[in-house]
C-alpha positions, -999 to +999 in steps of 0.1 A: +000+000+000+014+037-013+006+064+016+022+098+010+046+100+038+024+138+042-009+120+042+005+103+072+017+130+092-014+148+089-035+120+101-050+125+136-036+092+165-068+093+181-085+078+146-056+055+146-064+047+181-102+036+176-098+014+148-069-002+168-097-013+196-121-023+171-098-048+157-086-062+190-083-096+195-076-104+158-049-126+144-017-105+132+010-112+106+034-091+094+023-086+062+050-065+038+085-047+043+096-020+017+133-015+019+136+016+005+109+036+028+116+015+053+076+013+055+064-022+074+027-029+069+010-055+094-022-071+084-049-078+113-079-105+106-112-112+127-135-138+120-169-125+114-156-093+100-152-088+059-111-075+050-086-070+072-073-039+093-035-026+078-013-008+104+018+010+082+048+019+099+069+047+078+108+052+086+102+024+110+132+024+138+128-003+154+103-037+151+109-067+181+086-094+182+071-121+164+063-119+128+027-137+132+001-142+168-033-143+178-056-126+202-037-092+195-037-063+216-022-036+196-014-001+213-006+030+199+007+059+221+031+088+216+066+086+228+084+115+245+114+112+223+112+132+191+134+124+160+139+153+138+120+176+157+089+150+148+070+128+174+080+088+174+052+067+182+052+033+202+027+002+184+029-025+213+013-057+226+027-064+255+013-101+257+032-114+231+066-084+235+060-066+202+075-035+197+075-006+163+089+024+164+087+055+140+071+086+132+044+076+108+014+055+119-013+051+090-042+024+097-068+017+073-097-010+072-095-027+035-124-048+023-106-058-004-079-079+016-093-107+029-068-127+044-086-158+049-095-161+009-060-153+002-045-177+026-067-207+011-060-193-027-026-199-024-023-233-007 
């Protein structure tokens, strides 16, 4: 997914926030790495509910944790630590130690990824 590293910044964490609890409890993967942006995209599924929930990272600085769990508890919060003069922010879930850092978030709901068709598609 191509976000405009501006159309990020300007995007409000609150928004960010509330489609984070709506998709709690989901299964996550990490879904794509771009070198070159350093953008990593996480996909988030939930049975019963059509697409799948993508949480970008842009000029990610950091990423510890699994690369796939279940039952997620993603958090997004604000760090006090600037880089550049711009605010880092903190995705977490502290039941399975995951940890990304950087200072664009961008989450989106998209009907058209639905990983469970995918998933049986390819295999």
């Amino acid at each position: 997914m191509n976000v405009p590293e501006n159309e990020c910044r300007d995007r409000h964490v609150p928004k960010e926030i509330k489609l984070l609890k709506r998709w709690q409890g989901g299964q996550v993967v990490l879904w794509s790495y771009s070198v070159g942006h350093k953008m990593m995209t996480l996909c988030v599924s939930c049975p019963g509910k059509t697409g799948s929930l993508l949480v970008c990272c842009g000029d990610t600085h950091s990423y510890r944790g699994p690369i796939e769990w279940n039952d997620s508890k993603l958090q997004l919060e604000e760090l006090a630590v600037k880089s550049y003069g711009e605010p880092l922010y903190r995705l977490s879930d502290s039941s399975v130690d995951f940890e990304m850092i950087g200072p664009v978030f961008y989450v989106d709901v998209r009907p058209d990824i639905d990983r469970e068709i995918y998933e049986g598609a390819s295999g």
